[in-house]
PDB file as gemmi writes it, atoms N, CA and C in Angstrom:
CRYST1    1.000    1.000    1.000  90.00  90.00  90.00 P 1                      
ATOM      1  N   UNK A   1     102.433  81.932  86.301  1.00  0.00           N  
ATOM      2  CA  UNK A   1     102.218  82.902  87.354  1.00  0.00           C  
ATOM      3  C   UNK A   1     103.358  83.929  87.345  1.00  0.00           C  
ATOM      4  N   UNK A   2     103.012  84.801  87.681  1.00  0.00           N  
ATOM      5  CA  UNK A   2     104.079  86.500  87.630  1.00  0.00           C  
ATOM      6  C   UNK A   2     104.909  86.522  89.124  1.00  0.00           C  
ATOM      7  N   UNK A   3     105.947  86.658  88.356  1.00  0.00           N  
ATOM      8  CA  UNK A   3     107.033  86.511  90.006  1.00  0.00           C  
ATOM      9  C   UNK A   3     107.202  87.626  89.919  1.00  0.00           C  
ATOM     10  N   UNK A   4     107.340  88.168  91.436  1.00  0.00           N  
ATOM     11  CA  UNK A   4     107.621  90.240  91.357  1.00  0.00           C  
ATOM     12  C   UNK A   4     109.067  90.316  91.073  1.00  0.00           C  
ATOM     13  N   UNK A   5     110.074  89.295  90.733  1.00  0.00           N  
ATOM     14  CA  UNK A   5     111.397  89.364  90.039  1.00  0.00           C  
ATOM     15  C   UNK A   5     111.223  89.067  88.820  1.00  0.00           C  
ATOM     16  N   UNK A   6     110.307  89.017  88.064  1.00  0.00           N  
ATOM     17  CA  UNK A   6     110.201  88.950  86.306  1.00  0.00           C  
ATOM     18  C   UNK A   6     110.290  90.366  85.494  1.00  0.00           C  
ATOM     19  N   UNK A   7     109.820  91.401  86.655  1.00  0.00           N  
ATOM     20  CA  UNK A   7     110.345  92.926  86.143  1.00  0.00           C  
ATOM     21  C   UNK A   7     111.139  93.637  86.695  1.00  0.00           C  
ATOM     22  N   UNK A   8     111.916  94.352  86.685  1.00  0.00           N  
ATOM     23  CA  UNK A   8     112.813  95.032  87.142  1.00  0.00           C  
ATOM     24  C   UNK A   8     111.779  96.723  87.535  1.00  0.00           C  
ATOM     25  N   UNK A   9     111.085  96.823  87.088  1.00  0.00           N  
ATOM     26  CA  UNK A   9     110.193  98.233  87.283  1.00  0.00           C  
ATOM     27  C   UNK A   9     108.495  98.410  87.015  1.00  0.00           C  
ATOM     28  N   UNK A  10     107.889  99.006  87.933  1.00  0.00           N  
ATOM     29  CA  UNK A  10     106.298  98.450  88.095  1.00  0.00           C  
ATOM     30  C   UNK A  10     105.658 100.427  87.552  1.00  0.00           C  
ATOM     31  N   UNK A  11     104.887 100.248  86.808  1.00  0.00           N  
ATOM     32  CA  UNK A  11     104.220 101.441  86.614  1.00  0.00           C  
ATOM     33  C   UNK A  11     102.634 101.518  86.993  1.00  0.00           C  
ATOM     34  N   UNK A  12     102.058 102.347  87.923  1.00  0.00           N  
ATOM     35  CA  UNK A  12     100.624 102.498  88.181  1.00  0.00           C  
ATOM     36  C   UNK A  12     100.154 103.775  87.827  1.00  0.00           C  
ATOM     37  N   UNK A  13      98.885 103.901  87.390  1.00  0.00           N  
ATOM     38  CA  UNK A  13      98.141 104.672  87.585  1.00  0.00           C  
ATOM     39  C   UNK A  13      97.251 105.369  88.418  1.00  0.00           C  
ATOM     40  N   UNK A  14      97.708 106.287  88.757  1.00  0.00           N  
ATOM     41  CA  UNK A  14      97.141 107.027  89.815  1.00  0.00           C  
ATOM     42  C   UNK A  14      95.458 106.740  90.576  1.00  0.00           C  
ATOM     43  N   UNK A  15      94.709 107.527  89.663  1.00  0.00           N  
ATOM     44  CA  UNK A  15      93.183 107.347  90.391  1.00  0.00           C  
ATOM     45  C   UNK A  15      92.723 106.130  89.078  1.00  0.00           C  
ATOM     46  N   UNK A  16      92.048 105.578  90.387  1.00  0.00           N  
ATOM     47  CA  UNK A  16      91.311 104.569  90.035  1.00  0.00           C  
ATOM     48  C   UNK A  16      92.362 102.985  90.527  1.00  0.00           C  
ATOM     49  N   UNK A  17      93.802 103.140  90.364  1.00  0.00           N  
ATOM     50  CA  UNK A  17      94.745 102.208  90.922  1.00  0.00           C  
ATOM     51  C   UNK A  17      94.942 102.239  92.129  1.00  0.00           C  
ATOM     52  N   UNK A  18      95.997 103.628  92.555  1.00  0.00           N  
ATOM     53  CA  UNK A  18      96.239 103.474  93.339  1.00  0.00           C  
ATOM     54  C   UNK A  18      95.341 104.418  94.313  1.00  0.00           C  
ATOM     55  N   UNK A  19      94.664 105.065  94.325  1.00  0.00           N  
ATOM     56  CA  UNK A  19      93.354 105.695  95.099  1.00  0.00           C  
ATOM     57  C   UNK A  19      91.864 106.196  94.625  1.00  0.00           C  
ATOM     58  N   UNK A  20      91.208 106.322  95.100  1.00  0.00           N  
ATOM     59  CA  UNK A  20      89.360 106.379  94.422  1.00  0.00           C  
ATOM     60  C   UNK A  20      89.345 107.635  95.214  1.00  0.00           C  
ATOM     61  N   UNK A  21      89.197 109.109  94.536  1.00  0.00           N  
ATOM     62  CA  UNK A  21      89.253 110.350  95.236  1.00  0.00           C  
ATOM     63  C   UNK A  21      90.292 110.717  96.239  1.00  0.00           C  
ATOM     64  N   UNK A  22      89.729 110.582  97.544  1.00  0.00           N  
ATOM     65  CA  UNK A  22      91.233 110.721  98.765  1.00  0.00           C  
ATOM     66  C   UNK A  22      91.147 109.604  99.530  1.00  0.00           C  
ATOM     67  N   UNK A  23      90.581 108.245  99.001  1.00  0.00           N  
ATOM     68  CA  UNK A  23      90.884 106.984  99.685  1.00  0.00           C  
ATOM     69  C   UNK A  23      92.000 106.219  99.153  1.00  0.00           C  
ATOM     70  N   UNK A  24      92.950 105.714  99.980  1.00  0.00           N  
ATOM     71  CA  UNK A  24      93.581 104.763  98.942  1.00  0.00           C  
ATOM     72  C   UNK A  24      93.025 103.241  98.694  1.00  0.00           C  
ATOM     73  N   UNK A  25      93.099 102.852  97.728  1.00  0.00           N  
ATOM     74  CA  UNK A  25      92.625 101.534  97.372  1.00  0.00           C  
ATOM     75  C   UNK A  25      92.921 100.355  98.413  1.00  0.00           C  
ATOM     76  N   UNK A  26      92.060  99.517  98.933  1.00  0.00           N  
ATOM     77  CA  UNK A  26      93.060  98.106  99.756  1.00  0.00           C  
ATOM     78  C   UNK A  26      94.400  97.727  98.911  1.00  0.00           C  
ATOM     79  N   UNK A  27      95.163  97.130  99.680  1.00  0.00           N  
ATOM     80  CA  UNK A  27      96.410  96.335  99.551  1.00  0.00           C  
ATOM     81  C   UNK A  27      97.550  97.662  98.781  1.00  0.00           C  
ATOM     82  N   UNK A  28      97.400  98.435  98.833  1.00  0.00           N  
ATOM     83  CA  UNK A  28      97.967  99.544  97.782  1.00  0.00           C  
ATOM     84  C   UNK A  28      99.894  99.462  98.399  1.00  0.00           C  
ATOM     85  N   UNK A  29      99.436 100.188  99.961  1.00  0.00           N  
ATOM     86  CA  UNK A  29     100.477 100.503 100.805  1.00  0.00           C  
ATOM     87  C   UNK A  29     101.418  99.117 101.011  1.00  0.00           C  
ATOM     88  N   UNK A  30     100.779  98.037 101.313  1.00  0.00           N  
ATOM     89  CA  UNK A  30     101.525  97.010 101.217  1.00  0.00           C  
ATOM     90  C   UNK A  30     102.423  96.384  99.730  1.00  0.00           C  
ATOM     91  N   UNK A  31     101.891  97.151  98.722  1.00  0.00           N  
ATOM     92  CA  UNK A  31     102.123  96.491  97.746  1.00  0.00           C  
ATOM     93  C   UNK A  31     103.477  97.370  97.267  1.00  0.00           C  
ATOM     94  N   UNK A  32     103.270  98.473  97.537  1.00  0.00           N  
ATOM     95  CA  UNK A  32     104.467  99.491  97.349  1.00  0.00           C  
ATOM     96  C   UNK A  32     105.499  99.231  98.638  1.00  0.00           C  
ATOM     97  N   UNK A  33     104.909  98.812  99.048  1.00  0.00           N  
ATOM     98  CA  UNK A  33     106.498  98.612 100.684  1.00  0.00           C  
ATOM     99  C   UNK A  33     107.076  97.375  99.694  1.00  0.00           C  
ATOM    100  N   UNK A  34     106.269  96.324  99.308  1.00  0.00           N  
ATOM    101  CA  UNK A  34     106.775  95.030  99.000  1.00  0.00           C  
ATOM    102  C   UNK A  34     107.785  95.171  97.438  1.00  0.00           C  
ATOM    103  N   UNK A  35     107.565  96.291  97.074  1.00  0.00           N  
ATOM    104  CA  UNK A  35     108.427  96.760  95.599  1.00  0.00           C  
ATOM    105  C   UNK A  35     109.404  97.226  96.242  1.00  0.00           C  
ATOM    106  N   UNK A  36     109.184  98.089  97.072  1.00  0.00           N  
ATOM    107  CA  UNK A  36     110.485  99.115  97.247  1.00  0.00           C  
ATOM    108  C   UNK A  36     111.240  97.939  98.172  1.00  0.00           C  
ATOM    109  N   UNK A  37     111.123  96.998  99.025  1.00  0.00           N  
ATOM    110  CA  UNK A  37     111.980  95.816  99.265  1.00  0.00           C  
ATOM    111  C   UNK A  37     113.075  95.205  98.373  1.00  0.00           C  
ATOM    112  N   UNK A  38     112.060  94.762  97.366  1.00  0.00           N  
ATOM    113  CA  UNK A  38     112.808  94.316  96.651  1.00  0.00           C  
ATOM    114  C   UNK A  38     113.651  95.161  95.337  1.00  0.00           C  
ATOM    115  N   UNK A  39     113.560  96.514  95.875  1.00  0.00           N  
ATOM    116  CA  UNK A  39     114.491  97.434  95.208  1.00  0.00           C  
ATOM    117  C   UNK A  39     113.994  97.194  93.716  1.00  0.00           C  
ATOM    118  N   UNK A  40     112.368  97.475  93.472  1.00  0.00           N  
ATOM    119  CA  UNK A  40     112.174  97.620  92.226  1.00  0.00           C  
ATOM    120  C   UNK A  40     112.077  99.206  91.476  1.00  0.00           C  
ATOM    121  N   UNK A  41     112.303  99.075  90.796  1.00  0.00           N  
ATOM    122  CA  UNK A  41     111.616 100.851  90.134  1.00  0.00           C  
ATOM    123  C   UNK A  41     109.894 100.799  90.200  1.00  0.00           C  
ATOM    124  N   UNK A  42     109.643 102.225  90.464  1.00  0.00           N  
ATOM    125  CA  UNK A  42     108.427 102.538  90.811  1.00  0.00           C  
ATOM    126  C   UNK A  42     107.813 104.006  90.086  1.00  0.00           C  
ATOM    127  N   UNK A  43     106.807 103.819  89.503  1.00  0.00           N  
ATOM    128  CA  UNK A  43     106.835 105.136  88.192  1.00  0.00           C  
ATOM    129  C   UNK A  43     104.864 105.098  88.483  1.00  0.00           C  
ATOM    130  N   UNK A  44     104.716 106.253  89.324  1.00  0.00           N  
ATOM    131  CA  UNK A  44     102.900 106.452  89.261  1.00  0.00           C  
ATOM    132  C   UNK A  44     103.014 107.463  88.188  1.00  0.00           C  
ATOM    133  N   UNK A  45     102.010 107.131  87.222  1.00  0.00           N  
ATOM    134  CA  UNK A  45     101.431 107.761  86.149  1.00  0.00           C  
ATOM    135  C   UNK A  45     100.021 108.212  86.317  1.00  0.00           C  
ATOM    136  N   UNK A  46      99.667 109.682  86.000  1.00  0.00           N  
ATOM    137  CA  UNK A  46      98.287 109.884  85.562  1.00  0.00           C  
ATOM    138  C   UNK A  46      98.086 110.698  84.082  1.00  0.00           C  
ATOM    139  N   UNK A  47      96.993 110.874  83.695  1.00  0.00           N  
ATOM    140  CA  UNK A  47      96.736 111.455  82.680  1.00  0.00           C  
ATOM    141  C   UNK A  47      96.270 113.297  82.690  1.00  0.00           C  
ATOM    142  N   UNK A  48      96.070 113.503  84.217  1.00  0.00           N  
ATOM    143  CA  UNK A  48      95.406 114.553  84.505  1.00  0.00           C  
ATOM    144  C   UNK A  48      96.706 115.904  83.681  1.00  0.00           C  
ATOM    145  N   UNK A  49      95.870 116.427  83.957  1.00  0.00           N  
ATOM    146  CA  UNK A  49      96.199 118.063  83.357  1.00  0.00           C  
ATOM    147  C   UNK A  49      96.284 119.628  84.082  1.00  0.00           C  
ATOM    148  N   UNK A  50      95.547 118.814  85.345  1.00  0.00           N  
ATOM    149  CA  UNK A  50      95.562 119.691  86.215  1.00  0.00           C  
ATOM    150  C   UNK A  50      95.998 119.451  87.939  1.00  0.00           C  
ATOM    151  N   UNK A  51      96.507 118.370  87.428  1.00  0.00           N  
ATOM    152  CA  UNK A  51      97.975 118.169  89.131  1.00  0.00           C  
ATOM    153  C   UNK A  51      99.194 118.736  88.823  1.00  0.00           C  
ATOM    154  N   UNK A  52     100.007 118.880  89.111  1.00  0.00           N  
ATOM    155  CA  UNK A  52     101.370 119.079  88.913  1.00  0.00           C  
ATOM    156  C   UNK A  52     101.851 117.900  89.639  1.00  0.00           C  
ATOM    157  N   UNK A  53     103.046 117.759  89.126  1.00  0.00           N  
ATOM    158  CA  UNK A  53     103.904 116.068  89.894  1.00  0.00           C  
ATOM    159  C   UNK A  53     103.910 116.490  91.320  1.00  0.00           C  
ATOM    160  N   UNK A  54     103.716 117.856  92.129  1.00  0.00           N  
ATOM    161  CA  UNK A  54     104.192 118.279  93.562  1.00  0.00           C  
ATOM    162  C   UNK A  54     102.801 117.559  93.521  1.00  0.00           C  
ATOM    163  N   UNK A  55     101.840 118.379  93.340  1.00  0.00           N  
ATOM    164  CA  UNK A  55     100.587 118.219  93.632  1.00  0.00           C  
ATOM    165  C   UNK A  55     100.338 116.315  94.319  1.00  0.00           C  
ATOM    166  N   UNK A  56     100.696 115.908  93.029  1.00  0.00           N  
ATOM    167  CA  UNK A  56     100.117 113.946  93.287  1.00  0.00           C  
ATOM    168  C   UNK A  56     101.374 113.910  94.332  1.00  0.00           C  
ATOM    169  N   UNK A  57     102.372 114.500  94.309  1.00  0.00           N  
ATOM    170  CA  UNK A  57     103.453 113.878  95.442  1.00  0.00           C  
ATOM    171  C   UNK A  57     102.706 113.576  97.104  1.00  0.00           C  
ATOM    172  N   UNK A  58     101.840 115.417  96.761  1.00  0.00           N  
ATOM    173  CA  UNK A  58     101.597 115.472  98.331  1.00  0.00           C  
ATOM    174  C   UNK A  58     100.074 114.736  98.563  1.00  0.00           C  
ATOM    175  N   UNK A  59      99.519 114.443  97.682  1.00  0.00           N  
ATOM    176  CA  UNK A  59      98.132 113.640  97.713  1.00  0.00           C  
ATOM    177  C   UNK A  59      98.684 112.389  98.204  1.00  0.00           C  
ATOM    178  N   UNK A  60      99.726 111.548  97.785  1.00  0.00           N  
ATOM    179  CA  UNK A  60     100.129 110.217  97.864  1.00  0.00           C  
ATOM    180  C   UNK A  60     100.886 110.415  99.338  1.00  0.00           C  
ATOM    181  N   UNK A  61     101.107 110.903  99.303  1.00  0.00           N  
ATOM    182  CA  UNK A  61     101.861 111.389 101.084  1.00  0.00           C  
ATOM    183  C   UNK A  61     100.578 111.601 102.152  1.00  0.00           C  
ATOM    184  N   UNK A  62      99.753 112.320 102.200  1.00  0.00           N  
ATOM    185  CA  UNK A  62      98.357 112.402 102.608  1.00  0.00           C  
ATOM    186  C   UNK A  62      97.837 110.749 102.836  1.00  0.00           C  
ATOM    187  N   UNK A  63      98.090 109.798 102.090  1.00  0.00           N  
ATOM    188  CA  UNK A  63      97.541 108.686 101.595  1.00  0.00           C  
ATOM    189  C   UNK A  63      97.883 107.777 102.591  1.00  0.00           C  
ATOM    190  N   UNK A  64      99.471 108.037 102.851  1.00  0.00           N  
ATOM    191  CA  UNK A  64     101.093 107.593 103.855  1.00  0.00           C  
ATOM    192  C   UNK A  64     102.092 106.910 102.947  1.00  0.00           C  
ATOM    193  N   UNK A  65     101.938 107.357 101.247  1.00  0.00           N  
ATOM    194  CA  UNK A  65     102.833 106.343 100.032  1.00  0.00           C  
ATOM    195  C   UNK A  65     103.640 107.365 100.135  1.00  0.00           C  
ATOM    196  N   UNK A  66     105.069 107.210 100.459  1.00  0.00           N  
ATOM    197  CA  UNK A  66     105.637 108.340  99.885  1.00  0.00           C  
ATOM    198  C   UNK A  66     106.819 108.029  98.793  1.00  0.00           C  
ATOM    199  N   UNK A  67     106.296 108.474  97.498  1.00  0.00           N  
ATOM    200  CA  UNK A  67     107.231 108.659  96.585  1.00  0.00           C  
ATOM    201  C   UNK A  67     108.095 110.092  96.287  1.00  0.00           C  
ATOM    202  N   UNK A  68     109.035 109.802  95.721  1.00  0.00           N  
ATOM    203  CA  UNK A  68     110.196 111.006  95.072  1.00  0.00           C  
ATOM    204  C   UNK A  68     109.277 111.632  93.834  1.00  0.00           C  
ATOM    205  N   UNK A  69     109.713 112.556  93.349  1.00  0.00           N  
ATOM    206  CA  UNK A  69     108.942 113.342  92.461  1.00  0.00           C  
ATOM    207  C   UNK A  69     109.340 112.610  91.140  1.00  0.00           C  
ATOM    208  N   UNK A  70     110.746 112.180  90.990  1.00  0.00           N  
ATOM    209  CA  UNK A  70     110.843 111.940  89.705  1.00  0.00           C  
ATOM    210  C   UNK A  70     110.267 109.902  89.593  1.00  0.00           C  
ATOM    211  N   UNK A  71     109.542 110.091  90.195  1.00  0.00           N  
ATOM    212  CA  UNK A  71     108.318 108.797  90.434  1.00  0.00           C  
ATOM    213  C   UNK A  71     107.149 109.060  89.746  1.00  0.00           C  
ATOM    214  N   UNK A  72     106.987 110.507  89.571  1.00  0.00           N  
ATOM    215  CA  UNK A  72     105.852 110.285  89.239  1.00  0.00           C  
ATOM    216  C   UNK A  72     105.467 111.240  87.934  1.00  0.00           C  
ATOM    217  N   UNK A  73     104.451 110.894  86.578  1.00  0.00           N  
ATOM    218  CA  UNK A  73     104.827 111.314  85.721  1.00  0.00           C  
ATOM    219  C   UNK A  73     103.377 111.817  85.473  1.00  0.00           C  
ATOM    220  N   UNK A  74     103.140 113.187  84.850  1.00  0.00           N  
ATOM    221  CA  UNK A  74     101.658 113.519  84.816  1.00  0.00           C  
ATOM    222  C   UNK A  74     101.843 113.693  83.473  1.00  0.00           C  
ATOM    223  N   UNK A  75     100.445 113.597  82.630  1.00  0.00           N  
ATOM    224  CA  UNK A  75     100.499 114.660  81.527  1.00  0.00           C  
ATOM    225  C   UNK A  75     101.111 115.286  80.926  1.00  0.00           C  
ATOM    226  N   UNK A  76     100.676 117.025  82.008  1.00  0.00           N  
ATOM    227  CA  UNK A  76     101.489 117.696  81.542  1.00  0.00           C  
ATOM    228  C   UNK A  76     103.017 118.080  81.732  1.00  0.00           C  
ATOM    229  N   UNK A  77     103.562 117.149  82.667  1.00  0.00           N  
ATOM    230  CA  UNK A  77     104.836 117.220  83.045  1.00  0.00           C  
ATOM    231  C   UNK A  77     105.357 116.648  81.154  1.00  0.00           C  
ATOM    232  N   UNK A  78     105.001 115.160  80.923  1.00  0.00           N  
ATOM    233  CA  UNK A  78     105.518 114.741  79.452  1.00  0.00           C  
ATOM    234  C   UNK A  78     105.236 116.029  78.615  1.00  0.00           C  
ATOM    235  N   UNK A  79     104.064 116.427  78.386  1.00  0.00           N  
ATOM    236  CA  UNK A  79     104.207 117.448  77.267  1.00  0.00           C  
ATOM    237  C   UNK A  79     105.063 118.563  77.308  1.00  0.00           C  
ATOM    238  N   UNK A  80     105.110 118.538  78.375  1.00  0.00           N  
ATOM    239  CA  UNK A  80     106.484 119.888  78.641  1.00  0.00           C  
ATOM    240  C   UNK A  80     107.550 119.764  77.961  1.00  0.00           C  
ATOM    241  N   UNK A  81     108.142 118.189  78.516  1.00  0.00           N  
ATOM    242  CA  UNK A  81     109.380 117.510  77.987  1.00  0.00           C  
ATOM    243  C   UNK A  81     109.892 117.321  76.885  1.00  0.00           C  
ATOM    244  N   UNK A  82     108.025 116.810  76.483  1.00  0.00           N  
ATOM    245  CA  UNK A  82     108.248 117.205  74.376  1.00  0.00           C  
ATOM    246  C   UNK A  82     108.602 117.763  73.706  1.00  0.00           C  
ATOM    247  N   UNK A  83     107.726 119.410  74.088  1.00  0.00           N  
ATOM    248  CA  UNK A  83     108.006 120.622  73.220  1.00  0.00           C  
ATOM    249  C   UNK A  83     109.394 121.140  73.943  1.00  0.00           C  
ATOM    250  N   UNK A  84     109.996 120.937  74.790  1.00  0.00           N  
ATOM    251  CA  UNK A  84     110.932 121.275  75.539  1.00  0.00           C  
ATOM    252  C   UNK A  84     112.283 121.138  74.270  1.00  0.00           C  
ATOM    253  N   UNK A  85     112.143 119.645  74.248  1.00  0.00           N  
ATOM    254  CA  UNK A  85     113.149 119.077  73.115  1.00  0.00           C  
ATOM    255  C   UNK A  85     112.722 119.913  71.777  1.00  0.00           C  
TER     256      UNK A  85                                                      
END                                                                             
């Protein structure tokens, strides 16, 4: 069985994980209070192309999750980073 101290940092995916359109999923909010307790790292990922990291910030805030920006990683935020380098 998975103890929430076997990782030091939890990564989700946005729609379909942690919300279905502008609902959030059951147990979501509890599950993120119960990470950030135990002072885990917390990294929402999507694949989209057309949020910006503000964008999912303020959707997940809307939701009542509130993460920091550098929480959350889109698309095109990585490809930026790529060609950036």
């Amino acid at each position: 069985m998975i103890n929430i101290h076997d990782f030091d940092a939890y990564c989700f995916d946005l729609d379909g994980t942690i919300y279905n359109d502008n609902k959030l999923l059951p147990s979501v909010k509890e599950a993120i209070q119960l990470l950030r307790k135990h002072e885990k790292k917390i990294l929402f990922i999507t694949n989209t192309t057309i949020q910006t990291r503000e964008m999912c910030q303020n959707q997940l805030r809307s939701l009542g999750i509130i993460a920091h920006i550098d929480e959350i990683l889109t698309a095109s935020y990585i490809f930026s980073l790529y060609f950036s380098e």
